[in-house]
C-alpha positions as CSV (number, residue, x, y, z in Angstrom):
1,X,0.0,0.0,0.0
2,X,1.0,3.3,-0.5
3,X,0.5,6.5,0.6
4,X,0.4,10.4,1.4
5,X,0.9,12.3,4.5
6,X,-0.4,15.7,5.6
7,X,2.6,17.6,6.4
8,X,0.7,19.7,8.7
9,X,-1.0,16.9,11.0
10,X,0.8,13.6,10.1
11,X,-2.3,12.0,8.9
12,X,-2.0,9.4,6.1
13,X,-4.4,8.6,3.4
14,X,-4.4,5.8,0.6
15,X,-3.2,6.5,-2.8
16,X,-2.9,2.9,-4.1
17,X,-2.2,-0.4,-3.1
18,X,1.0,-2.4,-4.7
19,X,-0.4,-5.1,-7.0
20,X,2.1,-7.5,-8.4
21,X,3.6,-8.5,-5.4
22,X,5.9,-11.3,-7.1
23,X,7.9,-8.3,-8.0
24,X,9.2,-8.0,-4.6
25,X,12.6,-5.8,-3.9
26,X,15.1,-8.5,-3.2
27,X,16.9,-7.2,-0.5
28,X,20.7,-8.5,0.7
29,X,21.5,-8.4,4.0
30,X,23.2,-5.0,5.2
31,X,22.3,-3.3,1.9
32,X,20.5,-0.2,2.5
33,X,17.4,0.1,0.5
34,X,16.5,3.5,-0.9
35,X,13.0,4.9,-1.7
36,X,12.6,7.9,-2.9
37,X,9.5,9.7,-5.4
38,X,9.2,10.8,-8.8
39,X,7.6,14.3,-8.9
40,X,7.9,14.5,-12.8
41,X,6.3,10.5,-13.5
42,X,4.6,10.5,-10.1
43,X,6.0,7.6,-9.4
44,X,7.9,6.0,-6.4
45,X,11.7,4.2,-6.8
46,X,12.7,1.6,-5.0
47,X,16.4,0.9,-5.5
48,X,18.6,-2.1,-3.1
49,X,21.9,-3.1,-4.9
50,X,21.7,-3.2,-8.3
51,X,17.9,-3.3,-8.1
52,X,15.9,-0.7,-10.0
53,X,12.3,-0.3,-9.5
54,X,9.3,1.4,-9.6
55,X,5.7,2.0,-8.3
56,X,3.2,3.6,-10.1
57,X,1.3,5.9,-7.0
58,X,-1.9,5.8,-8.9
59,X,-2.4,2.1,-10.3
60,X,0.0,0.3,-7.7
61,X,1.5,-1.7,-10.5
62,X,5.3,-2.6,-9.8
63,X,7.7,-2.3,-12.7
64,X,11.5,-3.9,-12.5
65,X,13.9,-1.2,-14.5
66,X,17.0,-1.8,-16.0
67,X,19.9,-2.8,-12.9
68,X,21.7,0.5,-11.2
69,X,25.3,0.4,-13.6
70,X,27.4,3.0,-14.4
71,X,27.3,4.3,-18.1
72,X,29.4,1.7,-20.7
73,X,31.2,4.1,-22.6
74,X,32.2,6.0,-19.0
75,X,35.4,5.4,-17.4
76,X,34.1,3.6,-14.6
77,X,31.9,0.8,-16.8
78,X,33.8,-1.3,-15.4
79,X,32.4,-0.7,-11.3
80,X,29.1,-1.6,-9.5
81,X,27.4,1.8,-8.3
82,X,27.0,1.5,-4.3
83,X,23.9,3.7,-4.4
84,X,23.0,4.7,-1.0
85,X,20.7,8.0,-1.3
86,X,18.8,9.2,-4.0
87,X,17.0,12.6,-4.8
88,X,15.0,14.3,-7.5
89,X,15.8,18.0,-8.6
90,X,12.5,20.0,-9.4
91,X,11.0,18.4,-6.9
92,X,7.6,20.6,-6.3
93,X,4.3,19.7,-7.6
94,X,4.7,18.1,-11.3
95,X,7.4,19.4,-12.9
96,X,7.9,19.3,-16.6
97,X,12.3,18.8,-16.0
98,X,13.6,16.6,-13.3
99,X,16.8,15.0,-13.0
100,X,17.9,12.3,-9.9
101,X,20.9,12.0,-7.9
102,X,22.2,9.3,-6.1
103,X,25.2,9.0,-3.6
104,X,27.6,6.4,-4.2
105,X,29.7,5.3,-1.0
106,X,32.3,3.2,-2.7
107,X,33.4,6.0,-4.9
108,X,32.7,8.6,-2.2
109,X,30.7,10.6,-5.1
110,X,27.9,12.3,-6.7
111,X,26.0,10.2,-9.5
112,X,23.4,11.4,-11.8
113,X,20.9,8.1,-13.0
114,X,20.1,9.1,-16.8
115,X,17.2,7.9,-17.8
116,X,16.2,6.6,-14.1
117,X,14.8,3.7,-15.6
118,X,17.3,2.3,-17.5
119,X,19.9,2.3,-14.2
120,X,22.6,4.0,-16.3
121,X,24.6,6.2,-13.5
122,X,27.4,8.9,-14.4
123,X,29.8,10.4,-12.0
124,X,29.0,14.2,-11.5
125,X,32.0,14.3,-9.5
126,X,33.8,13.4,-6.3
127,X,32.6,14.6,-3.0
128,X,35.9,15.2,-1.3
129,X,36.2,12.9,1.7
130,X,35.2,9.1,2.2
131,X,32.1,8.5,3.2
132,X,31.5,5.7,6.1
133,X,28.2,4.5,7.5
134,X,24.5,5.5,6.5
135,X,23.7,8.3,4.9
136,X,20.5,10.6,4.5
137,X,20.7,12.7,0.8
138,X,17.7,14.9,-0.6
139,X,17.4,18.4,-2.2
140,X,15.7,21.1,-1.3
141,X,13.7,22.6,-4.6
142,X,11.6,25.4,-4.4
143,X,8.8,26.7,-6.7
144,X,11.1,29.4,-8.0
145,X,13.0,26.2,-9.5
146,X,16.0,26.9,-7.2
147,X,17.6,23.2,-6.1
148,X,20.4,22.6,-3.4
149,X,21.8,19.5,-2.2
150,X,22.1,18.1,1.1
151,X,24.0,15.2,2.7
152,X,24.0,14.1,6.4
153,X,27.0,12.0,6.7
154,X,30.4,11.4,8.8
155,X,28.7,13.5,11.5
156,X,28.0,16.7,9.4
157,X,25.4,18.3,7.2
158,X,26.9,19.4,3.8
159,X,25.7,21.1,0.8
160,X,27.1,19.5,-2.1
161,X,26.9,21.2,-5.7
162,X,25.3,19.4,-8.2
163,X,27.4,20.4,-10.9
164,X,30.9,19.4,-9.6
165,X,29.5,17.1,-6.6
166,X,31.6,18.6,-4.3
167,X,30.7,19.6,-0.8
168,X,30.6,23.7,-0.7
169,X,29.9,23.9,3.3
170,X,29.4,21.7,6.1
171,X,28.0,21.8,10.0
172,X,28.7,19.8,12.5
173,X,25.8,17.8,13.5
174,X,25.0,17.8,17.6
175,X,22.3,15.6,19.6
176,X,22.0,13.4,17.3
177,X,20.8,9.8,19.0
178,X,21.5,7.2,16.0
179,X,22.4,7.2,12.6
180,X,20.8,9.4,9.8
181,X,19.8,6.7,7.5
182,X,17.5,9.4,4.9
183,X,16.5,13.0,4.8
184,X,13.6,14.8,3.4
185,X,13.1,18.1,3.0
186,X,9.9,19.7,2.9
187,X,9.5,22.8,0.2
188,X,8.0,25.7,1.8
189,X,4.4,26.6,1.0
């Protein structure tokens, strides 16, 4: 089942419910598993490993895309992407443009997934320090069609640029109980 939750009471109602269930997200042990929406198909990504999929919000049929790889002609075709945050640009109402993002661990970089569905990552570019444990990644779009990037991880929040995928500034996170595992950002009314 899916669904939506009021941002201003918590409530959730029903959009859909998942139909094909034999399409079930295989998920390996100590693999994170990401979800994450697209604003511009209105759909929702599941993604664990190499595993690409995706969840139509209003039918609740589940499709299996083409496995997370990095682009053959690139000069990492030879690597597995470690994907373990994703993000949407354009991410208010329905846009007509949207681009996703993913965080790769193993690399320690900044991936764009062109077309999502096919799986095909590029490197953007390298975020500048190694990455270790969970991460949360989202960006921040506003209706003005202004996007920044932002990654909880090694015990700071960072903006990263999504042209170069380098971190630009980062904060020291404090009172944190736990890992951050995901972050989502809310646009402003």
């Amino acid at each position: 089942m899916t669904g939506k939750w009021s941002t201003s009471t918590g409530a959730r109602a029903e959009i859909s419910t998942i139909v094909n269930v034999n399409e079930r997200l295989p998920i390996e042990d100590g693999v994170p598993v990401i979800v994450e929406i697209n604003p511009q198909a209105d759909a929702l990504r599941f993604m664990s490993g190499t595993v690409n999929q995706r969840v139509d919000l209003t039918s609740g049929a589940v499709e299996m895309d083409g496995p997370l790889s990095f682009d053959p002609q690139g000069e990492h075709n030879t690597q597995t992407p470690m994907v373990v945050g994703s993000a949407y640009l354009n991410s208010v109402g329905r846009p007509t443009e949207t681009a996703m993002y993913n965080i790769d661990t193993e690399m320690s970089a900044l991936l764009m997934q062109s077309p999502p569905n096919d799986g095909t990552n590029v490197v953007i570019g390298m975020l500048g320090e190694q990455l270790s444990g969970p991460v949360g990644f989202d960006i921040a779009s506003s209706a003005e069609g202004e996007n920044t990037a932002w990654l909880a991880a090694n015990g700071a929040l960072n903006v990263v640029d999504l042209e170069t995928g380098a971190v630009t500034q980062s904060w020291e996170l404090q009172g944190v109980d736990g890992e951050i595992r995901d972050l989502a950002i809310v646009p402003t009314p």
